[in-house]
N, C-alpha and C positions, 0 to 999 in steps of 0.2 A: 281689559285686564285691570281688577282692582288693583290702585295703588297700598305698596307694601310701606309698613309705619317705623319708622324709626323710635323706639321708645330711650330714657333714662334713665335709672332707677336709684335712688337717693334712698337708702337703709339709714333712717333713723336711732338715735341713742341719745336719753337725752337734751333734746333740742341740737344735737349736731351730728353732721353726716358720716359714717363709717363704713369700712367696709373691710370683710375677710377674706379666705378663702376656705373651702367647704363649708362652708356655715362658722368657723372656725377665726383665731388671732385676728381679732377686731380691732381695727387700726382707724383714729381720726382722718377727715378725710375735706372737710371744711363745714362751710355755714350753709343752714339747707336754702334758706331764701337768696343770698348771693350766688351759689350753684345754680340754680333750677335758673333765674336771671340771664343768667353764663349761657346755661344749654342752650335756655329759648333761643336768645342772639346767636347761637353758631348753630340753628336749624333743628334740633329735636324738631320730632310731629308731638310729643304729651312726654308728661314726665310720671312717674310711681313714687309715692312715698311709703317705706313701709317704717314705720315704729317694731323695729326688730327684738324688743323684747317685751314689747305690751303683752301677747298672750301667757308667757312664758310666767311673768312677775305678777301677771292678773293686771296690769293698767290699762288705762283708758289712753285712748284719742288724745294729745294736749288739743283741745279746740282751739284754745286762741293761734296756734302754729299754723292750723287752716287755714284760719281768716287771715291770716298775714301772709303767706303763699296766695290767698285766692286776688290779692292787691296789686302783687306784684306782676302775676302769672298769667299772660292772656293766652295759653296754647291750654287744651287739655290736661288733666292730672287727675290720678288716682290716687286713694288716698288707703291704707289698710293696718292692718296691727293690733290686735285683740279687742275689734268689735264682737262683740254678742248679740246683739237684739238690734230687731227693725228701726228700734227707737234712736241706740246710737248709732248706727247708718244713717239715719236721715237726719240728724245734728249736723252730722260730718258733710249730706250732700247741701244743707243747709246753712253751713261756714263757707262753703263756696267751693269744694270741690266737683269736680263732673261723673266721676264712677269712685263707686267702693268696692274693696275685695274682699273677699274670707278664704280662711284656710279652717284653721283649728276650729272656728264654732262650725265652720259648715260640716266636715266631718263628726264633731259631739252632734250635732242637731240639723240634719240632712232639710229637714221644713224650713229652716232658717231660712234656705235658697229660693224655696216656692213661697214663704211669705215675702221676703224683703222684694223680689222679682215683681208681685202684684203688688206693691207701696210705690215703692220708690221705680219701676220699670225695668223689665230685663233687661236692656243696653247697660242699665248704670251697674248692673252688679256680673263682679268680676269673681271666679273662684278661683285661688289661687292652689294650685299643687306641684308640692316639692317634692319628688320623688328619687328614688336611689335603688342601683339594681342588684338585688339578690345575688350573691356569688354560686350558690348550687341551685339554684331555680330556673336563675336567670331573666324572673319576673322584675318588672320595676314598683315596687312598694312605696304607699304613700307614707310621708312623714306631717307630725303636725310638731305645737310648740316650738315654733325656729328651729325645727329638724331634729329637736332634740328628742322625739319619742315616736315609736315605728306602732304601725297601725297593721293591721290585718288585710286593708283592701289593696287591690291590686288599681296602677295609673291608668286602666287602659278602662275598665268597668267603673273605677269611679268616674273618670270624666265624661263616659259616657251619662253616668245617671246625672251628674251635675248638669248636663244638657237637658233633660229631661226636663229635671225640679224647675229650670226656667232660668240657669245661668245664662247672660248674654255673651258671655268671653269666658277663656281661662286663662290662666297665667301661667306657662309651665316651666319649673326651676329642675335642672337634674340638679343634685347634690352630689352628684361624680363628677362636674366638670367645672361647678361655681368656682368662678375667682381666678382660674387656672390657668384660664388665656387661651387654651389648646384648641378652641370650638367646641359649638353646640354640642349636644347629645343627640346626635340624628337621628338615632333609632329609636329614642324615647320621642321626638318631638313627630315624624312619621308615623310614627303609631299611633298618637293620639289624635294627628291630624286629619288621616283617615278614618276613624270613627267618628268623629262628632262632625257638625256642617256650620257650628258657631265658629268665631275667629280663636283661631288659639298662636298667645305670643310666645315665643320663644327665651327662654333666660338661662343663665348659666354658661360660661364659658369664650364669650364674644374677645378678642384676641385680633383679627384683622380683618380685610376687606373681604376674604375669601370665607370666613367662618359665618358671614352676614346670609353673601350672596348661596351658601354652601345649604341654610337652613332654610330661604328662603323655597329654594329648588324643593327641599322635601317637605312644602306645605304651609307652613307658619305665614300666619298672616301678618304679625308685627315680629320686630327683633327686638329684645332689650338690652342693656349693655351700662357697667357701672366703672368698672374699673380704665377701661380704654378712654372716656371723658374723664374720669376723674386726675387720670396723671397725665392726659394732655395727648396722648397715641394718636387720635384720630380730633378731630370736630364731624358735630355730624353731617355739616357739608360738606366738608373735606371725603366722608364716608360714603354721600349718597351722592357724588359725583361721582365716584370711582365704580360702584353698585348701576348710575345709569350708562355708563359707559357698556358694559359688562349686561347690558337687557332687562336690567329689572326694574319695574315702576315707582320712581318714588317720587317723593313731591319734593321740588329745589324751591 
């Protein structure tokens, strides 16, 4: 049984950590390098950093924020927030991160995925999709721009072709459930989880021990989780004892 990953996720503003809910009332939340320090020592498996408005305002990557994460950080991290080109992906896996992710360029420029996948190798590149579900459809539709602009494709055929282009992961955020605490979006993370055969993490909505082991049950190869670390709810050993109790593989 593969073991299941506990992830982090440190939302960038800035140079300091924030976070909302639905995408929404962004609230200071601390320092990203003392945080991700924190998490290591209380067991995260990798930590995400996303630069939450890089696509949004058009910015880049701060590189030097990398390489000061890549000093401190001996666990895994992601690193993502309006890269465009193969070139500043590989700056970024080149400051010392271990994977990168896209959302918004991958969606403008689907080749992004099948070039950066043959540079830099498909384990390192992550596609990240935020999704949110249609009230009369009842489709979950992708978003790009930190959620702030709705696209045409449906979550379930995009992540399949992001597998295709040579994504090695996804990231998948409902934006019905971020910030909420209530749990995952089961139905969006089983649907995607059956279609594709790459790993797909879970985000959005993590709340307690139940909402882990709850997503875990329908597929998801990692869990991520911002808000429960950030105000102290759980550590993630505290988390993935109660999870191995409870039958699921993690690493202590």
């Amino acid at each position: 049984m593969l073991t299941k990953r506990i992830i982090a996720a440190l939302d960038i503003k800035e140079a300091r950590v924030v976070k909302g809910v639905k995408f929404e009332n962004i609230k200071d939340a601390g320092d990203p390098i003392e945080l991700a320090k924190k998490y290591e020592k209380d067991g995260v498996d990798e930590i995400v950093f996303l630069d939450i408005t890089a696509s949004k305002e058009k910015r880049k990557i701060i590189k030097d924020l990398v390489e000061k994460i890549a000093k401190h950080l001996f666990i895994p991290f992601t690193v993502g927030g309006g890269l465009n080109t193969v070139q500043e992906m590989l700056e970024v896996i080149k400051s010392g991160a271990d994977k990168v992710f896209i959302n918004t360029a991958a969606v403008e420029n689907p080749d992004l995925i099948k070039d950066s996948s043959k540079i830099i190798g498909s384990s390192n590149v992550v596609v990240a999709i935020d999704a949110k579900k249609d009230p009369e459809t009842k489709k979950y539709i992708v978003y790009t721009h930190g959620g702030s602009k709705k696209t045409e494709l449906e979550a379930i055929s995009w992540a399949k072709k992001c597998q295709e282009l040579g994504a090695g992961e996804l990231l998948v955020t409902s934006m019905d459930t971020d910030g909420v605490k209530e749990g995952y979006d089961l139905e969006l993370i089983k649907n995607i989880a059956e279609n594709v055969e790459i790993p797909v993490v879970a985000s959005g909505g993590a709340g307690n021990v139940r909402d882990f082991y709850d997503v875990f049950q329908v597929g998801a190869d990692a869990a991520l989780a911002a808000s429960i670390f950030h105000y102290g709810t759980y550590t993630a050993k505290q988390l993935k004892e109660e999870l191995k109790e409870m039958g699921i593989n993690v690493r202590l």
